[in-house]
PAPALUM-154179 format. One record per residue: residue in three letters; x, y, z of N, C-alpha, C, CB in turn. Coordinates in steps of 0.2 Angstrom, whole numbers, padded with zeros to 4 digits, always signed. Glycine has a CB too. Example, Ala and Ser with C-alpha at 12.3 -4.5 7.8 and 13.67 -1.06 7.14 Angstrom:
BEGIN
ala+0066-0028+0039+0062-0022+0039+0066-0016+0039+0057-0022+0045
ser+0064-0011+0035+0068-0005+0036+0064+0000+0039+0070-0003+0029
This chain:
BEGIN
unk+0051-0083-0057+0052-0086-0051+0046-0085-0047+0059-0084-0048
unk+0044-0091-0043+0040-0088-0037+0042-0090-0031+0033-0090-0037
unk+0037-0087-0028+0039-0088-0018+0035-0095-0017+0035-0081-0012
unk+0036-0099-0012+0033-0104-0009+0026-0103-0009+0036-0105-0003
unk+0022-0096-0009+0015-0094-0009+0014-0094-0016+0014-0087-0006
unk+0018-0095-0022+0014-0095-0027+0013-0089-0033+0009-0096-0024
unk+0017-0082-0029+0017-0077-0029+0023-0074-0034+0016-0076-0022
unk+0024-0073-0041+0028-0070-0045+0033-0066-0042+0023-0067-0051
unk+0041-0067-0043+0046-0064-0039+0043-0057-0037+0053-0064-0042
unk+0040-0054-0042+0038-0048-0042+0033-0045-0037+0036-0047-0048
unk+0029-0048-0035+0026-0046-0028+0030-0047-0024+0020-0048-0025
unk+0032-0041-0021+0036-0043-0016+0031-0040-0011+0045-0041-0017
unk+0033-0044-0004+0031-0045+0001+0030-0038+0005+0034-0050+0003
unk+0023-0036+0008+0022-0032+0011+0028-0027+0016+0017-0035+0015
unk+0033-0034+0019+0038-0029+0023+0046-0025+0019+0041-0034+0029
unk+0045-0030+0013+0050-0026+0010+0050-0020+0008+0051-0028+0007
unk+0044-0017+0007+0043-0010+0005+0047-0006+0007+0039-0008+0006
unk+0048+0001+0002+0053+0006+0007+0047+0012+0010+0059+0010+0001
unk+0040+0011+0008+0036+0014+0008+0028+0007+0009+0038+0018+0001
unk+0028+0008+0016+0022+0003+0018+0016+0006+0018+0022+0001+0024
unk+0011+0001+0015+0004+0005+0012+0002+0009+0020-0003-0002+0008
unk+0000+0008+0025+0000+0011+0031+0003+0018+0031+0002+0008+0036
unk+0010+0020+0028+0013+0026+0027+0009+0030+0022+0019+0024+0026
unk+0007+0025+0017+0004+0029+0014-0004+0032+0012+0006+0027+0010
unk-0007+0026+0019-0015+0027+0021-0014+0034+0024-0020+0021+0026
unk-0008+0035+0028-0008+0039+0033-0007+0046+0027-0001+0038+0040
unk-0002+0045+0023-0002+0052+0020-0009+0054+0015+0005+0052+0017
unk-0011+0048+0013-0018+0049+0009-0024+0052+0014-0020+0040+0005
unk-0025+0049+0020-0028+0051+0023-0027+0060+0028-0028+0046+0026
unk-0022+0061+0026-0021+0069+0029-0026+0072+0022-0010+0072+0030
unk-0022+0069+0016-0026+0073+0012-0034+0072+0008-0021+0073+0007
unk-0036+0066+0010-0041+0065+0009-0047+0063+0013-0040+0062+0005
unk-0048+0066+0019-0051+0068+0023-0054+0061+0025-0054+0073+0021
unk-0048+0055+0027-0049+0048+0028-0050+0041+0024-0052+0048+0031
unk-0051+0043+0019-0054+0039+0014-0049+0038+0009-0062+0042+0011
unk-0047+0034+0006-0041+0032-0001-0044+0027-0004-0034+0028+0000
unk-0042+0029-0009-0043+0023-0016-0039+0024-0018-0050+0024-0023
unk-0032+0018-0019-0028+0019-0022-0026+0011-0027-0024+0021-0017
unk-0023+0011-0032-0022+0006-0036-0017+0003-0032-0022+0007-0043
unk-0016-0003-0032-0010-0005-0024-0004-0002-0028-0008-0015-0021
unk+0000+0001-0023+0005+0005-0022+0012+0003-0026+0005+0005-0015
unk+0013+0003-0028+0021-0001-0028+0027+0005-0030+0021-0008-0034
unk+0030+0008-0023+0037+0013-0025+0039+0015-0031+0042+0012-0022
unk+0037+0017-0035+0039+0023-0043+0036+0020-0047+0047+0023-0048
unk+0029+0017-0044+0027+0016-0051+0021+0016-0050+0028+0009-0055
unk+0015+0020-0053+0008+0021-0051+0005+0021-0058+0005+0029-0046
unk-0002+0016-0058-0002+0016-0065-0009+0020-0065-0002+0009-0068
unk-0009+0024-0070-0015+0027-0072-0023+0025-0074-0014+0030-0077
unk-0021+0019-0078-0026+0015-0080-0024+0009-0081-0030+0017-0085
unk-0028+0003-0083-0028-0001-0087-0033-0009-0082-0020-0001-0091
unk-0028-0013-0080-0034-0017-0076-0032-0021-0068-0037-0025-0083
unk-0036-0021-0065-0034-0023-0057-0041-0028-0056-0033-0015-0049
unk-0040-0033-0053-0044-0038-0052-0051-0039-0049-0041-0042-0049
unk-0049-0031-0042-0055-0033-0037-0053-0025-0035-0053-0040-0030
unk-0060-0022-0031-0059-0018-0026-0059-0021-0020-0063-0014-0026
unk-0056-0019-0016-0057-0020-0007-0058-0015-0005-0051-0022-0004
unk-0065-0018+0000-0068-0011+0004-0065-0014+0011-0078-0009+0004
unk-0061-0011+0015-0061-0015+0021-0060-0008+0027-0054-0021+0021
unk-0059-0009+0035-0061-0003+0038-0054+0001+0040-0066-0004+0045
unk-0055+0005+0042-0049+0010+0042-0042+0008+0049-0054+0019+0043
unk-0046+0004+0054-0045+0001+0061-0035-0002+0058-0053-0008+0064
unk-0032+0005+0063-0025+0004+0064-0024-0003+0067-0021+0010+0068
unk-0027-0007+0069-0023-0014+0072-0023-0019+0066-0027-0018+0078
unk-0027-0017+0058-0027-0024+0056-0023-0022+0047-0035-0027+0056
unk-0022-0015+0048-0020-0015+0040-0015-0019+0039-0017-0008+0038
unk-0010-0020+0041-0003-0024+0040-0007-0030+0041+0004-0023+0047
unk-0010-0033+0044-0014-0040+0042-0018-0040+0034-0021-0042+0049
unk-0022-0035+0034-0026-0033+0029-0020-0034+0021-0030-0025+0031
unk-0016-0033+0021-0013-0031+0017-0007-0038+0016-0011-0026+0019
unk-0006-0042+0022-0003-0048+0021-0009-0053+0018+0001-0051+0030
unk-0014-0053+0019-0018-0059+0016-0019-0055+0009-0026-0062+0020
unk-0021-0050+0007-0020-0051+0000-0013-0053-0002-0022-0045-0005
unk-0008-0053+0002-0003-0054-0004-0003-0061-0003+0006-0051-0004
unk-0006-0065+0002-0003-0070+0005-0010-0074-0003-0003-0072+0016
unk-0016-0069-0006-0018-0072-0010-0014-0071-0017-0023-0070-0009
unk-0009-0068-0018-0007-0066-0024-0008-0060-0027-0009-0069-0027
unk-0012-0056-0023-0016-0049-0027-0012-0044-0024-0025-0048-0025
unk-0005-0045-0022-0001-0036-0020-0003-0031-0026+0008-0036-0021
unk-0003-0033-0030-0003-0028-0035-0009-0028-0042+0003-0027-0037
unk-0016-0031-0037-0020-0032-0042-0028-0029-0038-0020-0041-0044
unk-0026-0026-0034-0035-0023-0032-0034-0015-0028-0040-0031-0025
unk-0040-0013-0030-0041-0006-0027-0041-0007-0022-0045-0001-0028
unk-0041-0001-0015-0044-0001-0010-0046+0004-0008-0042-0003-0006
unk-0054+0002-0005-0057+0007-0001-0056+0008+0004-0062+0007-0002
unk-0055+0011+0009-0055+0012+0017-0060+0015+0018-0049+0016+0021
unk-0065+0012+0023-0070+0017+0028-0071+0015+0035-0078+0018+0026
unk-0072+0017+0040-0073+0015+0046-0079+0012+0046-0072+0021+0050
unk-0081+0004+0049-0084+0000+0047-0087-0004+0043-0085+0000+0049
unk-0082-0002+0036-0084-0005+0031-0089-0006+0028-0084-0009+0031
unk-0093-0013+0027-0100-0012+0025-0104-0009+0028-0103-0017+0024
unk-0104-0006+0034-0107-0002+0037-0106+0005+0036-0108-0003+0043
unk-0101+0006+0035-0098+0013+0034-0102+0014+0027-0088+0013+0033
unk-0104+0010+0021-0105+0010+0014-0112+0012+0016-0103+0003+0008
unk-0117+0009+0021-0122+0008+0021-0126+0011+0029-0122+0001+0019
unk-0127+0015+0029-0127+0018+0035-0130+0023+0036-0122+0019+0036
unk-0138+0026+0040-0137+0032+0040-0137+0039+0044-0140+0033+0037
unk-0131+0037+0049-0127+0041+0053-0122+0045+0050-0125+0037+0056
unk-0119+0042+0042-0116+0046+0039-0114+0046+0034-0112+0046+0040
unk-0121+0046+0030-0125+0046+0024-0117+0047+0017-0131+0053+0026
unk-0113+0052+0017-0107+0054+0013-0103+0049+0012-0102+0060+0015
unk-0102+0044+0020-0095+0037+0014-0100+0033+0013-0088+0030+0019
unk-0106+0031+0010-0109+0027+0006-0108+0033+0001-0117+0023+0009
unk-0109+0036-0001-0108+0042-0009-0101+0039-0012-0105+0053-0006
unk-0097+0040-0005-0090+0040-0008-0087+0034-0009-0086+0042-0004
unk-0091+0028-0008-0090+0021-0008-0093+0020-0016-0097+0016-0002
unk-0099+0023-0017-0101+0020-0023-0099+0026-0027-0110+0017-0024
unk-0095+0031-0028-0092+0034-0030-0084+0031-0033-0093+0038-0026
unk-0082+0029-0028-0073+0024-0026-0075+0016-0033-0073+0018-0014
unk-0082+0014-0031-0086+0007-0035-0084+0010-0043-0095+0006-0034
unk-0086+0016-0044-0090+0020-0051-0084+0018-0056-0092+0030-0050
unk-0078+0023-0051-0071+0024-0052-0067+0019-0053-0069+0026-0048
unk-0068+0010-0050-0064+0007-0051-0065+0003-0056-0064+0005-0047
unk-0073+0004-0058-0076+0001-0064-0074+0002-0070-0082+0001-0064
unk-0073+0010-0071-0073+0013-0076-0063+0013-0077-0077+0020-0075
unk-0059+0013-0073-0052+0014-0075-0048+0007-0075-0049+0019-0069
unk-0051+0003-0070-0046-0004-0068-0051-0011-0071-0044-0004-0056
unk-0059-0008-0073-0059-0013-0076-0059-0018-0069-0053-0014-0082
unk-0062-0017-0063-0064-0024-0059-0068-0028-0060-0065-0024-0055
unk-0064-0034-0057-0071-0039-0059-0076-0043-0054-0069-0045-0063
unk-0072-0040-0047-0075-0040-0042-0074-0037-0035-0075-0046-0041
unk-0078-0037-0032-0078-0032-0023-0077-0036-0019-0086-0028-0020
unk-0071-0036-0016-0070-0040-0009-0072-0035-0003-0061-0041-0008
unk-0077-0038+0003-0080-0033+0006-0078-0037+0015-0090-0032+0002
unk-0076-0035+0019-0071-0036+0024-0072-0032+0029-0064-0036+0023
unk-0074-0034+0032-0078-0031+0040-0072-0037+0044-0091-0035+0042
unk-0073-0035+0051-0067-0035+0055-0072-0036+0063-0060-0028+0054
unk-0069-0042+0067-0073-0041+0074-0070-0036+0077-0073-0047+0078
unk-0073-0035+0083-0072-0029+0089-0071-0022+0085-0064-0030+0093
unk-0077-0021+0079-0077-0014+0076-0079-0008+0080-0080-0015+0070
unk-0076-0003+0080-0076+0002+0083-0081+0007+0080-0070+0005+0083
unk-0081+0008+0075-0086+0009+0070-0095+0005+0072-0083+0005+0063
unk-0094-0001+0073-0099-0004+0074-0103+0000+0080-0098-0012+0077
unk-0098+0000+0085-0100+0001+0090-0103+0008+0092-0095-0001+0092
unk-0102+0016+0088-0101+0019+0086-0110+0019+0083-0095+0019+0084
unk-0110+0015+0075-0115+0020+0071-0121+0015+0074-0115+0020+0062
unk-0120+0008+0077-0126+0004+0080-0126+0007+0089-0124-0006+0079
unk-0121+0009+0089-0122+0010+0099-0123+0003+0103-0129+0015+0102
unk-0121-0002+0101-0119-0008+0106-0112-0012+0103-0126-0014+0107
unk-0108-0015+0108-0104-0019+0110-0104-0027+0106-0106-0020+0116
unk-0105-0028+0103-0106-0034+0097-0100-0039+0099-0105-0031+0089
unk-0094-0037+0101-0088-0040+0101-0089-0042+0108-0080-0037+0101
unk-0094-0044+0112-0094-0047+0119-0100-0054+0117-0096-0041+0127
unk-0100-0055+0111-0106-0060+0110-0104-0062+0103-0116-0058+0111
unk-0096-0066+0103-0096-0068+0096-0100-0073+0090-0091-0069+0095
unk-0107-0074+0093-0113-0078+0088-0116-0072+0087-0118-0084+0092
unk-0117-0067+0091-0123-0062+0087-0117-0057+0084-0128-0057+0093
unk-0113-0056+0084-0108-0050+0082-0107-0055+0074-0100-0047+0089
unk-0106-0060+0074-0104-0064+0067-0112-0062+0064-0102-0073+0067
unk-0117-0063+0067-0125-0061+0062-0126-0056+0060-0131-0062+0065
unk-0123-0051+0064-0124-0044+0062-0119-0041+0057-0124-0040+0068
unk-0112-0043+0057-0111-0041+0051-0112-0045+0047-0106-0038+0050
unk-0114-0052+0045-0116-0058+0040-0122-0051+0035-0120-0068+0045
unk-0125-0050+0040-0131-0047+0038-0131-0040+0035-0136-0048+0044
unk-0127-0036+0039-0124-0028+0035-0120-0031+0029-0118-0022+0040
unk-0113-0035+0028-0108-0039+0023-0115-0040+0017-0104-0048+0027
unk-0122-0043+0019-0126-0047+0013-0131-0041+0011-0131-0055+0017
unk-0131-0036+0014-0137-0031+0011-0132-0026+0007-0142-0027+0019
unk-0124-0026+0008-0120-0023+0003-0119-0025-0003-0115-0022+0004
unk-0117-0031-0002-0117-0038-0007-0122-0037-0013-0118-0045-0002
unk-0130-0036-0009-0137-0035-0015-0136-0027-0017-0146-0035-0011
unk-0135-0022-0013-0134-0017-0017-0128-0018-0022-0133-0012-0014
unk-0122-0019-0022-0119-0019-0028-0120-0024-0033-0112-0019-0027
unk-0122-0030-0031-0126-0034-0036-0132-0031-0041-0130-0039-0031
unk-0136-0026-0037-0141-0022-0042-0137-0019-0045-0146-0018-0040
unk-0133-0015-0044-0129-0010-0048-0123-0012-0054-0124-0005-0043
unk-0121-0019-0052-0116-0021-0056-0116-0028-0056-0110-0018-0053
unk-0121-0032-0057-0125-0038-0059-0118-0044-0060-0131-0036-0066
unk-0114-0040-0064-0110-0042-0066-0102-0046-0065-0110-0040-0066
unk-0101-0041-0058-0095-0041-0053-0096-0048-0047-0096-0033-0049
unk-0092-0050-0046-0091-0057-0041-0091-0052-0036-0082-0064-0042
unk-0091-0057-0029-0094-0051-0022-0090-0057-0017-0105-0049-0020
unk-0086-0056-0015-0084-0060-0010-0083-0056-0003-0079-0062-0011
unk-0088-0059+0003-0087-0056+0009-0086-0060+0015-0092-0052+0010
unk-0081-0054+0018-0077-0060+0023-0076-0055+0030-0068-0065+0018
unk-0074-0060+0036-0075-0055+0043-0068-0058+0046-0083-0057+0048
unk-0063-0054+0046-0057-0052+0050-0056-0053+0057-0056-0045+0049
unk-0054-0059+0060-0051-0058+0067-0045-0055+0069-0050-0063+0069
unk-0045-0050+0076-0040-0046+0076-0034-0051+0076-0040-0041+0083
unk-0033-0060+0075-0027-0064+0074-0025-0062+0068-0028-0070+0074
unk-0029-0058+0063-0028-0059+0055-0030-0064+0052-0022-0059+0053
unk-0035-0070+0057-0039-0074+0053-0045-0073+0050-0039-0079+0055
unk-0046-0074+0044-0052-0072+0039-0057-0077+0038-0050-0071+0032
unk-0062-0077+0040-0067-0082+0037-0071-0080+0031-0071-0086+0043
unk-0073-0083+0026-0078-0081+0022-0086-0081+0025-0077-0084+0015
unk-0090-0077+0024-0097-0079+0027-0101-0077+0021-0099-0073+0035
């Protein structure tokens, strides 16, 4: 049976969880010093290996997980891609203010390649990033034509690094409004 989305009975929908992936960024993050890679979640069942579709790198920003998490299911993918969390995303990967989550990014990449078998990186930057604001030191969310170029342009210089590394892998990158709307860029 599916849902009106298209979506096999079996994904079931982000709220029905007894256990919301946010509960569980939160506890992954006490223990992993902010950063998760988890194969998507689903209460008693964690699979060890075998294959998930995509990674998702997207940023760590408490206002958009529950959005972040409704559009993959609203794509079909509840239970078909990794995720990475870093505080501003492709800038978080690419960065050198904090040189260790680009490690741990293409470390998370290495890992997804070798266990789940992906076949592509969903890479998701979000306006009004805090992160932005932080490793660039300006305000990007008060000029949304320049703040769309600047991450078009961090989103496209990640995009070529994993392209060198994995020539292979589809790359889709897309920029998050705090509405939860997504545009691809």
């Amino acid at each position: 049976m599916t849902h009106p989305n298209g979506c096999r009975t079996g994904d079931h929908h982000p709220d029905s969880l007894t256990i919301s992936r946010r509960h569980f960024l939160r506890l992954t993050a006490a223990t992993a010093g902010g950063v998760a890679l988890y194969s998507s979640f689903v209460p008693g069942v964690l699979h060890a290996a075998g294959h998930t579709d995509a990674l998702l790198l997207s940023c760590m920003d408490y206002r958009l997980i529950n959005q972040i998490e409704h559009y993959m299911f609203k794509r079909c993918m509840r239970t078909k891609y990794d995720h990475v969390i870093l505080a501003g995303a492709s800038l978080g990967a690419l960065n050198d203010k904090f040189p260790a989550w680009g490690q741990t990014f293409w470390d998370h990449l290495d890992v997804a390649k070798k266990l789940h078998d992906i076949r592509s990186v969903i890479i998701m930057d979000h306006r009004d990033c805090g992160a932005y604001k932080v490793i660039l030191g300006e305000d990007l969310s008060k000029d949304p034509q320049k703040e769309t170029t600047v991450h078009k342009a961090q989103l496209e210089k990640l995009a070529a690094a994993v392209k060198k590394k994995y020539p292979e892998l589809g790359i889709e990158l897309l920029l998050m409004g705090l509405d939860g709307e997504v545009e691809t860029l």
